[in-house]
MDAnalysis code that builds the backbone (N, CA, C; Angstrom):
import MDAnalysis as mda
import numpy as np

u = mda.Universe.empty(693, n_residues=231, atom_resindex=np.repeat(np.arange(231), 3), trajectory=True)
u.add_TopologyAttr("name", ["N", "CA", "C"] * 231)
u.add_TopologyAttr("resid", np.arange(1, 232))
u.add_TopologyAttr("resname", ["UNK", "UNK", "UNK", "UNK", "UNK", "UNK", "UNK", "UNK", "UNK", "UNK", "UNK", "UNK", "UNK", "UNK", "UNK", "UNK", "UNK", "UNK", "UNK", "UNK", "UNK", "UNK", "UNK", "UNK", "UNK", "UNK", "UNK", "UNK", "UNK", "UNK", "UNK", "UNK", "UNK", "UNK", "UNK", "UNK", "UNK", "UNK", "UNK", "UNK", "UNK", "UNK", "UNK", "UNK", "UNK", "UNK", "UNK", "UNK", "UNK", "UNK", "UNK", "UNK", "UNK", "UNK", "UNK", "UNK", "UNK", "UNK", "UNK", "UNK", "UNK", "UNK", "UNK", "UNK", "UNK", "UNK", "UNK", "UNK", "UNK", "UNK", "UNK", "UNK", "UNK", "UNK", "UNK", "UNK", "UNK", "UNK", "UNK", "UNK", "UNK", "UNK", "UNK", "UNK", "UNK", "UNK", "UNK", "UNK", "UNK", "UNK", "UNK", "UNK", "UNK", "UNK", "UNK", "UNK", "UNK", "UNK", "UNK", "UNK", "UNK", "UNK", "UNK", "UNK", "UNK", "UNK", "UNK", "UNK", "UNK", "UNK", "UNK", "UNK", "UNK", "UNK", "UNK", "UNK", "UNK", "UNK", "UNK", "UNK", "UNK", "UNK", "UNK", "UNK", "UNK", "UNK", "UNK", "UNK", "UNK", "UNK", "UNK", "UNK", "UNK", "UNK", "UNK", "UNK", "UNK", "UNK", "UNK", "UNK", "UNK", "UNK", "UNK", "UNK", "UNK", "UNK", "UNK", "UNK", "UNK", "UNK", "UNK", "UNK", "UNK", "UNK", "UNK", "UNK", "UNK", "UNK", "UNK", "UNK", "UNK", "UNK", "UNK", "UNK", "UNK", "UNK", "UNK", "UNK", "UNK", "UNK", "UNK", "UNK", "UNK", "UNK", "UNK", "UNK", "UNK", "UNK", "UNK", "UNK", "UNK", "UNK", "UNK", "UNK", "UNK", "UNK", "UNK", "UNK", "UNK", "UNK", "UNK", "UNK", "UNK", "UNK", "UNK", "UNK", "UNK", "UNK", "UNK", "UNK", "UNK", "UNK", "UNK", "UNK", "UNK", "UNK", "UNK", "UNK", "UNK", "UNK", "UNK", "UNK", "UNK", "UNK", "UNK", "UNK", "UNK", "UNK", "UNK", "UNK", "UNK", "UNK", "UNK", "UNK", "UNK", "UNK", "UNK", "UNK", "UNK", "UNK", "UNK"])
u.atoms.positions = np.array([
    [26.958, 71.910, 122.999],
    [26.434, 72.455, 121.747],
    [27.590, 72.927, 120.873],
    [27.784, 72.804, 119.539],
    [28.678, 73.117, 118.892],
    [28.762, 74.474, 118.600],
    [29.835, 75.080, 118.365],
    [29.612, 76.259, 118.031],
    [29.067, 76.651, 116.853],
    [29.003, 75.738, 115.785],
    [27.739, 76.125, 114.782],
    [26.253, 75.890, 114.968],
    [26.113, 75.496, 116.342],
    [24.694, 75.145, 116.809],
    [23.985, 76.335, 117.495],
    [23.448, 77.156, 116.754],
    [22.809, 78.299, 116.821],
    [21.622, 78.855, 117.396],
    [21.457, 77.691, 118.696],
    [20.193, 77.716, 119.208],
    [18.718, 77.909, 118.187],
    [18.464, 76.675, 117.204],
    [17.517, 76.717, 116.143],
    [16.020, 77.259, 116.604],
    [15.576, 78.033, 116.161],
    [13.756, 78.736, 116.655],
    [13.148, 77.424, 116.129],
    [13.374, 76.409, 115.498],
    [12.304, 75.868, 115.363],
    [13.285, 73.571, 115.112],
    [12.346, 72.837, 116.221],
    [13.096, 71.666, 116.665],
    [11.970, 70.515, 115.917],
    [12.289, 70.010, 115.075],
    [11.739, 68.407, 114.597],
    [12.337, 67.500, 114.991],
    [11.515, 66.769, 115.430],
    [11.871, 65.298, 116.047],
    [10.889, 63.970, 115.555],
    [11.881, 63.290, 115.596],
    [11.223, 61.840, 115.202],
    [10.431, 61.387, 114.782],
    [10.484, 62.174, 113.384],
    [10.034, 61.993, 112.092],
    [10.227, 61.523, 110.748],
    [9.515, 61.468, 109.836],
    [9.991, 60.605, 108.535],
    [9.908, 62.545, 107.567],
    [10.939, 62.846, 106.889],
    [10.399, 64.111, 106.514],
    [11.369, 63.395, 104.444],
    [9.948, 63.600, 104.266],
    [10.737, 63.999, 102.428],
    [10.823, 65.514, 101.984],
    [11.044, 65.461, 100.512],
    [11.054, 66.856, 100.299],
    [10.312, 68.393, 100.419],
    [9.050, 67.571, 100.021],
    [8.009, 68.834, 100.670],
    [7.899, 68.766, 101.863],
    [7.785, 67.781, 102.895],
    [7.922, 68.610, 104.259],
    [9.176, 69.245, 104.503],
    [10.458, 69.445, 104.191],
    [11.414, 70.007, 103.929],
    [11.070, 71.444, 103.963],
    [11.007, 71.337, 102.241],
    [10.775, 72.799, 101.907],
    [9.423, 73.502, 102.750],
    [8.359, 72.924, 103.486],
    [7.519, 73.299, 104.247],
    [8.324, 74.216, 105.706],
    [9.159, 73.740, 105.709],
    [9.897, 74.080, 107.204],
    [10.710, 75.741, 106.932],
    [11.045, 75.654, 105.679],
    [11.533, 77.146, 105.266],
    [11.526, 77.831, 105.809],
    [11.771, 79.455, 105.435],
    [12.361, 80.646, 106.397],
    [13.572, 80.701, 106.894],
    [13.694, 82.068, 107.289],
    [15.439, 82.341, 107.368],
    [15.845, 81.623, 108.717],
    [15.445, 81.061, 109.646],
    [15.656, 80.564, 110.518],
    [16.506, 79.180, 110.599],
    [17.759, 79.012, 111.254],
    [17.790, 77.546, 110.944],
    [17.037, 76.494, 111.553],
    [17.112, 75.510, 111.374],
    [16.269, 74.338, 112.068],
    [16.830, 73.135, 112.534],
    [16.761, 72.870, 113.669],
    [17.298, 71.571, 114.338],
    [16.611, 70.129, 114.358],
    [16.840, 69.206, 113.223],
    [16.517, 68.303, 112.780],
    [16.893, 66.967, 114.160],
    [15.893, 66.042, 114.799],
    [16.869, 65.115, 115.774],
    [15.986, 64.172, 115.606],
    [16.536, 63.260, 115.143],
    [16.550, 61.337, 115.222],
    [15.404, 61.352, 113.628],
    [15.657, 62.419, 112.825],
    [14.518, 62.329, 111.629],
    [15.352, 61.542, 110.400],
    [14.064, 61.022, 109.608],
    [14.130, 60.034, 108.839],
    [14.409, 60.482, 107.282],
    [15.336, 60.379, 106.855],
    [15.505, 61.355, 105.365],
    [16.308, 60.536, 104.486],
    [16.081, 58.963, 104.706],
    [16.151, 58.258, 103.633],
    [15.711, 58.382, 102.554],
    [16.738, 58.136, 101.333],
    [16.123, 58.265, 100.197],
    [15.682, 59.288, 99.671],
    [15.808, 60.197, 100.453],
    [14.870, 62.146, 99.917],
    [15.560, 62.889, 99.380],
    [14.993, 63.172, 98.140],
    [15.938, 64.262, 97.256],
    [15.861, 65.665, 97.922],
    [17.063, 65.893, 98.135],
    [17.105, 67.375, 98.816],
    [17.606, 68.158, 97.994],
    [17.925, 67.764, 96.922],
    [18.926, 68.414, 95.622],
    [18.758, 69.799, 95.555],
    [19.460, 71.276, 95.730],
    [19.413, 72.205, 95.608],
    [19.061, 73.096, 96.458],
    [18.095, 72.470, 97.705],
    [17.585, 73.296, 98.803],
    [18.829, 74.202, 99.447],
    [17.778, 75.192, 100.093],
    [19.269, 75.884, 100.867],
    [18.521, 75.514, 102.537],
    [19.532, 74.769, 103.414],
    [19.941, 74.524, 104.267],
    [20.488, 74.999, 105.141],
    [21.259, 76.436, 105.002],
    [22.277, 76.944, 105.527],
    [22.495, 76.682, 107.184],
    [23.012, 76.538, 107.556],
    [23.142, 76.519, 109.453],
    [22.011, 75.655, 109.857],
    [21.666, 74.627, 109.339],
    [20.330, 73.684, 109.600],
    [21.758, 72.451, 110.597],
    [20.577, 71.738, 111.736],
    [21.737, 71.104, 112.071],
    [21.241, 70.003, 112.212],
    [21.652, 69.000, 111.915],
    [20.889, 67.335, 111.903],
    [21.912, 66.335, 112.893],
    [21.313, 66.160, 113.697],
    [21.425, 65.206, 115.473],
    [20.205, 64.191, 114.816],
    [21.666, 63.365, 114.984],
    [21.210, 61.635, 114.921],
    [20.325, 61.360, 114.032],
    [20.484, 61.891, 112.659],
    [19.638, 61.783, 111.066],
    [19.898, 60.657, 110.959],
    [18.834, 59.792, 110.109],
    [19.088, 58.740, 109.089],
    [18.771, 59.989, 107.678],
    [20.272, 59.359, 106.713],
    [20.148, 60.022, 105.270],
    [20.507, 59.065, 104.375],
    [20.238, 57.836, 104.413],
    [20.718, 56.732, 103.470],
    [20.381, 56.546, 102.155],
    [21.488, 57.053, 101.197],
    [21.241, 57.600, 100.038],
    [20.426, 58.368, 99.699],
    [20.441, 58.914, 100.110],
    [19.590, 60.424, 100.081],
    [20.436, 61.457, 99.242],
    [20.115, 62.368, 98.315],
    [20.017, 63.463, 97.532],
    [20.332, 64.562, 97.869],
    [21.221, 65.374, 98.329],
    [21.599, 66.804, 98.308],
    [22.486, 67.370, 97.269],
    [22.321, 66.873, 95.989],
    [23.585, 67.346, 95.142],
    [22.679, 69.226, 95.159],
    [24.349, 69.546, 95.005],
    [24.161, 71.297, 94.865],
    [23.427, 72.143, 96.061],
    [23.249, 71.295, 96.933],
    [22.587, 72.050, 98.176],
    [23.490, 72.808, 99.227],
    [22.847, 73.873, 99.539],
    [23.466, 74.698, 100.513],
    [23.336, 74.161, 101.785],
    [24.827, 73.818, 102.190],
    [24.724, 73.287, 103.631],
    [25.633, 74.177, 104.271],
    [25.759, 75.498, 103.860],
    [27.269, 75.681, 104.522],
    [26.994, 76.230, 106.203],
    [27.844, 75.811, 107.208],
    [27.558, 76.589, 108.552],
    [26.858, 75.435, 108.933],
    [26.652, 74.489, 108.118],
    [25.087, 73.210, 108.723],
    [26.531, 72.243, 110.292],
    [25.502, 71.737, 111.146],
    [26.040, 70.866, 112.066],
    [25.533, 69.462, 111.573],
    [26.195, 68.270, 111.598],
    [26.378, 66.865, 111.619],
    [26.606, 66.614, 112.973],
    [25.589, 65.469, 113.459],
    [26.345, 64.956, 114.838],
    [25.678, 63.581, 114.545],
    [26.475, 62.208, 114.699],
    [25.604, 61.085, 114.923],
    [25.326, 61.030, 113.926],
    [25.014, 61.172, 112.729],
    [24.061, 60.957, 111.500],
    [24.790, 59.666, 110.479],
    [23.855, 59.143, 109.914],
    [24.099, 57.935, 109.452],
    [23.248, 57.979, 107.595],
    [24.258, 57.857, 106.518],
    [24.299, 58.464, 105.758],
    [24.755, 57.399, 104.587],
    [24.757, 56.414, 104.369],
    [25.611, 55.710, 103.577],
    [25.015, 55.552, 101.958],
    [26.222, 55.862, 101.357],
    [25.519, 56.428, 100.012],
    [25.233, 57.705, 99.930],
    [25.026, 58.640, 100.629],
    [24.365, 59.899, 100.266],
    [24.959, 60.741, 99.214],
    [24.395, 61.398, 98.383],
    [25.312, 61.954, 97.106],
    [25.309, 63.479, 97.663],
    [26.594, 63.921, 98.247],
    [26.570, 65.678, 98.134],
    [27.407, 66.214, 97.250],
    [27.434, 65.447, 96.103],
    [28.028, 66.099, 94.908],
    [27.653, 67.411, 94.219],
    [28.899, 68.348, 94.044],
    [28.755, 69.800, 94.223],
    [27.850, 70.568, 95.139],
    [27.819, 69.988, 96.551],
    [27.442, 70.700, 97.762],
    [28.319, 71.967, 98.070],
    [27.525, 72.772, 99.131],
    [28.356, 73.717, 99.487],
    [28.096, 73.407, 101.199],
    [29.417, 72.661, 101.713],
    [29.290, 72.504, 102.794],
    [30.700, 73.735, 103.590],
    [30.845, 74.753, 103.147],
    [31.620, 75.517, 103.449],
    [31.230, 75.787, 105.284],
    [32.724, 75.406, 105.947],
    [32.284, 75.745, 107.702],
    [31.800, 75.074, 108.475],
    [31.150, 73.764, 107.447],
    [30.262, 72.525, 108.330],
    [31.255, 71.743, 109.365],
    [30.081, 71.461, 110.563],
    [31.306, 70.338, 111.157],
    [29.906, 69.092, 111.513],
    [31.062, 68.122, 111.231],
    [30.856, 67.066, 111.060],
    [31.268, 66.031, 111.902],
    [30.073, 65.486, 113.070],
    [30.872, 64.516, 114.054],
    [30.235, 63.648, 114.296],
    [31.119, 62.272, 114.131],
    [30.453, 60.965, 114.684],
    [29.637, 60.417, 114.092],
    [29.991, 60.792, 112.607],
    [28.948, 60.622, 111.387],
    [29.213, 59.839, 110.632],
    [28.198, 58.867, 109.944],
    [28.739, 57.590, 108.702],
    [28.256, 58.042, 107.313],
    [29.295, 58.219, 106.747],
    [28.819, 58.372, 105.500],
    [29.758, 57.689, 104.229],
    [29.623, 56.557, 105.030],
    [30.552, 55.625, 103.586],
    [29.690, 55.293, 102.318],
    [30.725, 55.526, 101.600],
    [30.553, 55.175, 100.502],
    [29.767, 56.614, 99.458],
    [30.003, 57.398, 100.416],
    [29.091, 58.929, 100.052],
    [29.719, 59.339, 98.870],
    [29.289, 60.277, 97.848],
    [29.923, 61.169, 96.917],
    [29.834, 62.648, 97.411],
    [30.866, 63.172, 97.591],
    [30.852, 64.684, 98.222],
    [31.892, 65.216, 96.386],
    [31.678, 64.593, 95.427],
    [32.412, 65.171, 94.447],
    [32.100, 66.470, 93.935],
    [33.164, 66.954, 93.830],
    [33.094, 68.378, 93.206],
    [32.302, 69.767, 94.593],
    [32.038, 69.117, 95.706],
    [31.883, 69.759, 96.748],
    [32.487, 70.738, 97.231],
    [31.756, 71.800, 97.827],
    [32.859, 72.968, 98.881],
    [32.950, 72.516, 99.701],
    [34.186, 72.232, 100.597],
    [34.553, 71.716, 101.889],
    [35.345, 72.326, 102.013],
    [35.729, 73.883, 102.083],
    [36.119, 74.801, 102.765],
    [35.829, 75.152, 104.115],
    [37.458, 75.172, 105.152],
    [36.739, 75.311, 106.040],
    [35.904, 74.177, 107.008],
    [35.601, 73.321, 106.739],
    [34.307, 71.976, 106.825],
    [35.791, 71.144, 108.164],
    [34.933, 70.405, 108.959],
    [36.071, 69.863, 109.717],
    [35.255, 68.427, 109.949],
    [35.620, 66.982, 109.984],
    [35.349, 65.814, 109.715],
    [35.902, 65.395, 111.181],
    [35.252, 64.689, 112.117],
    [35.996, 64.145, 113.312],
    [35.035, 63.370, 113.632],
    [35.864, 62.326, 114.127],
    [35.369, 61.203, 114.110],
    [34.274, 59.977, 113.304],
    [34.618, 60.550, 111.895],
    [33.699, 59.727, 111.025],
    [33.975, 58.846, 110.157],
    [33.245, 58.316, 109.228],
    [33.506, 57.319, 108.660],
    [33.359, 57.470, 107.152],
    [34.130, 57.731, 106.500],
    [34.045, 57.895, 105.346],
    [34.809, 57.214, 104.096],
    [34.468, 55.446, 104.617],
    [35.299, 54.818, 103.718],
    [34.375, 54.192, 102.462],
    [35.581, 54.633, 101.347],
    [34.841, 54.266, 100.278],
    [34.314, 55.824, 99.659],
    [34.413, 56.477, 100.305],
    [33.628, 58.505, 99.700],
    [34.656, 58.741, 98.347],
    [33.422, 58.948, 97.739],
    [34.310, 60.113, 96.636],
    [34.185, 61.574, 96.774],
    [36.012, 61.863, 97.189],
    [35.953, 63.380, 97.310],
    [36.815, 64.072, 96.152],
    [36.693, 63.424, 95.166],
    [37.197, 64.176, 94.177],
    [36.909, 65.383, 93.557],
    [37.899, 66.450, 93.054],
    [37.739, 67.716, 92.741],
    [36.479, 68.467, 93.621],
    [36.796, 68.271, 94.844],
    [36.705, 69.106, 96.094],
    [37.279, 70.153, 96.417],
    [36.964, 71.478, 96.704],
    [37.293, 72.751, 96.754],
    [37.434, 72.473, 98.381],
    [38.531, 72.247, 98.731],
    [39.389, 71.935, 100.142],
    [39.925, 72.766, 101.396],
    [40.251, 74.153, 100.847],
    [41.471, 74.895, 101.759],
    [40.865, 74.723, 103.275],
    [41.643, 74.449, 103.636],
    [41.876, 74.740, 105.231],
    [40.800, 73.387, 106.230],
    [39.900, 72.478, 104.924],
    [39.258, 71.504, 105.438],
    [40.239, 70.492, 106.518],
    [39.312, 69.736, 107.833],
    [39.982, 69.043, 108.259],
    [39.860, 67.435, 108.676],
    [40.302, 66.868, 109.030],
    [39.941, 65.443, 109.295],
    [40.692, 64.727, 110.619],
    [39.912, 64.257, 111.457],
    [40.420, 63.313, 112.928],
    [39.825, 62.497, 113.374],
    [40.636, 61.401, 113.523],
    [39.743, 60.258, 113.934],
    [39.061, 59.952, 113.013],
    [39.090, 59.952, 111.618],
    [38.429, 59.334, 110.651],
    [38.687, 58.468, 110.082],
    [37.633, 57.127, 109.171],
    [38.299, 56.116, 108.655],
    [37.875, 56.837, 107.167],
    [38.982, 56.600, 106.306],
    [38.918, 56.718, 104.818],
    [39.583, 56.063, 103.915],
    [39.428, 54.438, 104.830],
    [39.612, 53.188, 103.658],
    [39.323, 53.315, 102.557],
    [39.596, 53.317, 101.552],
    [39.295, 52.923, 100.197],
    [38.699, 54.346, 99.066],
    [38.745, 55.340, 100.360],
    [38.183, 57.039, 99.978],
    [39.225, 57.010, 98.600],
    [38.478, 58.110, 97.603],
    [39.071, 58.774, 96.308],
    [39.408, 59.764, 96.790],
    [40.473, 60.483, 96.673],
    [40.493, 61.878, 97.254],
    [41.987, 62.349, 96.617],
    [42.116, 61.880, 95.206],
    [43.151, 62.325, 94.521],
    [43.335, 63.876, 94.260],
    [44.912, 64.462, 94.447],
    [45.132, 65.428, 94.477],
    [44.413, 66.703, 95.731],
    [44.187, 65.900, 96.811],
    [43.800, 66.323, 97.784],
    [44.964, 67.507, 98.804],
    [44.664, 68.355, 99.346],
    [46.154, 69.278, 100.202],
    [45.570, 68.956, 101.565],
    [46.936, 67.943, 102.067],
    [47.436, 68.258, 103.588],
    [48.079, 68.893, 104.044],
    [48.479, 70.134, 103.319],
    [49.815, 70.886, 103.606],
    [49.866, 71.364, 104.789],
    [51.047, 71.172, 105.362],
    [51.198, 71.560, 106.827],
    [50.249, 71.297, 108.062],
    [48.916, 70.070, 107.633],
    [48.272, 69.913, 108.564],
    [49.044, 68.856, 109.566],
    [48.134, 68.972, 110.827],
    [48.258, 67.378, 111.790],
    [47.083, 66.396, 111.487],
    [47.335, 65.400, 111.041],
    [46.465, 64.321, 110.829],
    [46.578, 63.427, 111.886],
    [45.705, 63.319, 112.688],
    [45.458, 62.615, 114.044],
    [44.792, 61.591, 113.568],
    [44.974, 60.320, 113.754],
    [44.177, 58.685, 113.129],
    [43.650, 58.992, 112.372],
    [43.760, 58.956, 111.357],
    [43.233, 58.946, 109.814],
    [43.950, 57.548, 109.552],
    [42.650, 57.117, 108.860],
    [43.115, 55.702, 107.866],
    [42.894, 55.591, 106.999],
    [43.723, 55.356, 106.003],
    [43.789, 55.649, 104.265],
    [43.929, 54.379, 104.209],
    [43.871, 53.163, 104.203],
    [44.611, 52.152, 103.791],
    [43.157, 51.761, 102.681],
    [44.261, 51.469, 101.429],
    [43.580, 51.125, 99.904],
    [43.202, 52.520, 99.880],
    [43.136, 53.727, 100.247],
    [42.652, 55.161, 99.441],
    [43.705, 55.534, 98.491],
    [43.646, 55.549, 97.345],
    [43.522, 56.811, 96.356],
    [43.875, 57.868, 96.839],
    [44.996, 58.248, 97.002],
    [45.491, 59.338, 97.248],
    [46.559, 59.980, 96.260],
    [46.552, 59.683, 95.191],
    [47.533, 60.159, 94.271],
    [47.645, 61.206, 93.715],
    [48.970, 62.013, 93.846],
    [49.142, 63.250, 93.578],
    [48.928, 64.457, 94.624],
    [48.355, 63.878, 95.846],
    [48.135, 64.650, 97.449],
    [49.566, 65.595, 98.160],
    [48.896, 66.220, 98.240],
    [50.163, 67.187, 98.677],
    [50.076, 67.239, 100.282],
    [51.254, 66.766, 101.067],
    [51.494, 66.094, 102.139],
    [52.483, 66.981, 102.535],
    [52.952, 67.936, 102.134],
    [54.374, 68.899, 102.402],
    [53.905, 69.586, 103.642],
    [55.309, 69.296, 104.449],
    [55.139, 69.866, 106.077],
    [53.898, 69.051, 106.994],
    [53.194, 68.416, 106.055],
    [52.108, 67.512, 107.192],
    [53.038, 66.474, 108.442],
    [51.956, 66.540, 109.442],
    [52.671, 65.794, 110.737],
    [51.548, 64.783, 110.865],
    [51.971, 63.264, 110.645],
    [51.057, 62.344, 110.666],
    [51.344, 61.535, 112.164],
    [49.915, 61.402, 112.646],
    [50.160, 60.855, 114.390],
    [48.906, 59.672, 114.214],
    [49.891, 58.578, 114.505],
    [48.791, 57.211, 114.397],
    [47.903, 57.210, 113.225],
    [48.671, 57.383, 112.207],
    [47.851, 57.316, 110.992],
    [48.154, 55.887, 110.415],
    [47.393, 55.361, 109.249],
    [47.465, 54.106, 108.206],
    [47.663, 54.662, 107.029],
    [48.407, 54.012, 106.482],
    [48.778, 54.499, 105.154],
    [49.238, 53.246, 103.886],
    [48.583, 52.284, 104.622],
    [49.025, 50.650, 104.644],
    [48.309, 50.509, 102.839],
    [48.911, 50.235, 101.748],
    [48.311, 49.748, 100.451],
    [47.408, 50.822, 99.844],
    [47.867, 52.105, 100.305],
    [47.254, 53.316, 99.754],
    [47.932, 53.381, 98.499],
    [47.228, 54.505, 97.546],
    [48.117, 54.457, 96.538],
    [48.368, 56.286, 96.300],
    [49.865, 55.703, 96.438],
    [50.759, 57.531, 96.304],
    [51.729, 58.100, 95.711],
    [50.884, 57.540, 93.941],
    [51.530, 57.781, 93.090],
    [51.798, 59.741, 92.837],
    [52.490, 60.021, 92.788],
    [53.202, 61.414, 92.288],
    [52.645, 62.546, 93.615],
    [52.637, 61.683, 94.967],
    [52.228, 62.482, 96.222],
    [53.791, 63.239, 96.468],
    [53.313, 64.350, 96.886],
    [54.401, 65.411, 97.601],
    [54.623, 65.146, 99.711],
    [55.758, 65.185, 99.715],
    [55.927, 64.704, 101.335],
    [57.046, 65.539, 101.542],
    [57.734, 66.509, 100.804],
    [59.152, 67.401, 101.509],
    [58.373, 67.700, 102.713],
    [59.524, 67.707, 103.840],
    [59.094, 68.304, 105.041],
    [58.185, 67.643, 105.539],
    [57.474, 66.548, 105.075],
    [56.273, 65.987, 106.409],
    [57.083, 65.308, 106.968],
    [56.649, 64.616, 108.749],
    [57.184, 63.895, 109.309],
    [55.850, 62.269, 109.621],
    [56.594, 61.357, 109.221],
    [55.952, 60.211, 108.845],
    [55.882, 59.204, 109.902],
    [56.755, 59.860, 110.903],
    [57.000, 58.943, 111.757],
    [55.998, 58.152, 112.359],
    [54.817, 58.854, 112.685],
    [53.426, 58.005, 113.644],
    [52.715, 57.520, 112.112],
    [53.193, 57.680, 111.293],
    [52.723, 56.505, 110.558],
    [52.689, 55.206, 109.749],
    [51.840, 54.018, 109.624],
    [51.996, 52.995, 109.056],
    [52.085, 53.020, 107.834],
    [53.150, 52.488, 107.137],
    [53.482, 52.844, 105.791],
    [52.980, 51.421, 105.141],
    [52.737, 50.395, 106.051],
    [53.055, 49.013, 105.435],
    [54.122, 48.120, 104.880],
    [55.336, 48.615, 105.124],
    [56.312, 47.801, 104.944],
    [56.627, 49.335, 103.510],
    [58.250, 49.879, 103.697],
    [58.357, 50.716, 103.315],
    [59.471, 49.997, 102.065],
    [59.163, 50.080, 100.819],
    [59.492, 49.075, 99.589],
    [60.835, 49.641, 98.817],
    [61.412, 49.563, 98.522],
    [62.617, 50.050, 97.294],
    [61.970, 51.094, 96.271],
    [61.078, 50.458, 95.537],
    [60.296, 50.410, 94.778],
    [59.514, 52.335, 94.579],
    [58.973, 51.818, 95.820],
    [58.451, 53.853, 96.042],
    [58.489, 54.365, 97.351],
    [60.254, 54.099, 97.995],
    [60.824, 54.374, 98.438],
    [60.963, 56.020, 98.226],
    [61.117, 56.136, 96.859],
    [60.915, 57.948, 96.091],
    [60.044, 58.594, 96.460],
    [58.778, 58.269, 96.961],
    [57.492, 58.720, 97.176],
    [57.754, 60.065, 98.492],
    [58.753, 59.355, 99.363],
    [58.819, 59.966, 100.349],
    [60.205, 60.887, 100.301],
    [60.837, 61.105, 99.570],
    [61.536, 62.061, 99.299],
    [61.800, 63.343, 100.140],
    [62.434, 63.385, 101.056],
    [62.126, 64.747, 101.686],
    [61.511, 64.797, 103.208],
    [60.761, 63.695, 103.514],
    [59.947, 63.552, 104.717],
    [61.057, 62.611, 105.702],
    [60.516, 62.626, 106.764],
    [61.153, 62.291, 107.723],
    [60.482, 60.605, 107.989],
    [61.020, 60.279, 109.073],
    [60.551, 58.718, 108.866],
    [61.415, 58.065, 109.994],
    [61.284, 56.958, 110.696],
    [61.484, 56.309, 112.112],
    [62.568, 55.444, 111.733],
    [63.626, 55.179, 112.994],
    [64.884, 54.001, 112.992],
    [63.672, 52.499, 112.657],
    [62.489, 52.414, 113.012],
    [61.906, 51.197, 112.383],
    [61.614, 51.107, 111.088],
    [60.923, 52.407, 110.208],
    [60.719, 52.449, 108.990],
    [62.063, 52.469, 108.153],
    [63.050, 52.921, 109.056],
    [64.297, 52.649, 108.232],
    [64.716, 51.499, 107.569],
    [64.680, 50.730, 108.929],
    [65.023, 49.908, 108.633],
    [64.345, 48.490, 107.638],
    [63.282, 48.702, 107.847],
    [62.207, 47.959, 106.877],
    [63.119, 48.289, 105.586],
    [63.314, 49.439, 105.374],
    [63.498, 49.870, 103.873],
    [65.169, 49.118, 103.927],
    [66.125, 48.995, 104.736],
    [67.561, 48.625, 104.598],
    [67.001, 46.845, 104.783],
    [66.490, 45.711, 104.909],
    [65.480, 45.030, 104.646],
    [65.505, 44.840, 103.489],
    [64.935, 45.606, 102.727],
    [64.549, 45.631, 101.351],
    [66.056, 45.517, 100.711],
    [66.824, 45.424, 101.103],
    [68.293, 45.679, 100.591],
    [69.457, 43.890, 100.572],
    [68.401, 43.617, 101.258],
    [69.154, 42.224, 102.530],
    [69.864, 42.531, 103.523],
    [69.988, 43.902, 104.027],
    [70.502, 43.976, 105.204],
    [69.825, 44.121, 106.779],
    [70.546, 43.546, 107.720],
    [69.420, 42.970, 109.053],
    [70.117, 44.277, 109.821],
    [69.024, 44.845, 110.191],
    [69.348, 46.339, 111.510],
    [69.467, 45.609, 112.814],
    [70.262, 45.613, 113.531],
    [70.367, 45.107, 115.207],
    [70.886, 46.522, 115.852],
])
């Protein structure tokens, strides 16, 4: 049980629930949602707080501005879902698909992402501090001007994400992709780059990394770029 899993007073199961049965379920209590059906359902604005959803379908489904904060994700399958300006402050989130999601303008304070799938998400102008991510894919994710500062990024895959202007200072990247991302005016003093795939490290925005550390292989890719052969 997660530690935001709060032993819920009250358990739905394997059901189709839209909005009024939703708001039917109310009270200060949270509620443990498992294998329920919430395709397509505007949840826009509800408060949710510490509600925890095991093995949801939410496929494009509606929570802009809803209170999720303290909520549990496990298993849930989500593609498309809009939590634009959510407050998912504290949420954790595991083993969950939610590509192609909009979490824009969202609280994800706090909020920790492991093992999910979130390629293609727009997380732009996301209220971030201390949010985390592992084992996640975030191919093609928006998430410009995003802070990794001083985190460990454990397999994260950015490759084709939008990452421009991300602040990467002191981050420690381990088996990460970073392959055709784009990292225009990203900050890297002090990160160490080494466990990660840069994609062939170019002349070009060679600058990008300024400051960060980086492997006798990535070196040499870049002396390569020069015509010179490393043996």
């Amino acid at each position: 049980m997660s530690e935001h899993e709060t032993s819920p007073a009250t358990v739905i199961a394997d059901r189709s629930l839209d909005r009024a049965a939703i708001e039917a379920l109310g009270g200060a209590q949270p509620i443990l949602l498992r294998r329920c059906d919430l395709d397509e359902a505007d949840l826009s604005g509800l408060s949710l707080s510490s509600w925890v959803f095991d093995t949801c379908s939410l496929k494009r489904s509606k929570l802009v501005g809803a209170k999720l904060d303290e909520t549990c994700w496990t298993g849930c399958r989500g593609a498309f879902a809009d939590f634009t300006g959510a407050n998912l402050t504290e949420a954790a989130i595991d083993a969950s698909d939610f590509n192609n999601g909009s979490f824009r303008g969202a609280t994800l304070t706090g909020a920790a992402f492991k093992r999910c799938k979130l390629t293609g998400a727009n997380l732009r102008e996301t209220k971030s501090l201390n949010a985390t991510f592992e084992e996640t894919l975030l191919g093609s994710a928006q998430m410009p001007g995003f802070s990794f500062r001083k985190a460990r990024l454990r397999k994260l895959d950015f490759e084709l994400a939008d990452l421009s202007k991300c602040d990467f200072r002191d981050a420690v990247f381990e088996d990460c992709i970073l392959r055709d991302a784009s990292l225009v005016d990203c900050r890297f003093e002090g990160a160490d780059l080494r466990g990660a795939d840069l994609g062939g490290i170019r002349l070009l925005n060679a600058k990008q990394f300024k400051g960060a550390t980086i492997s006798r292989a990535q070196a040499g890719q870049l002396l390569e770029e020069l015509g010179l052969k490393v043996r």
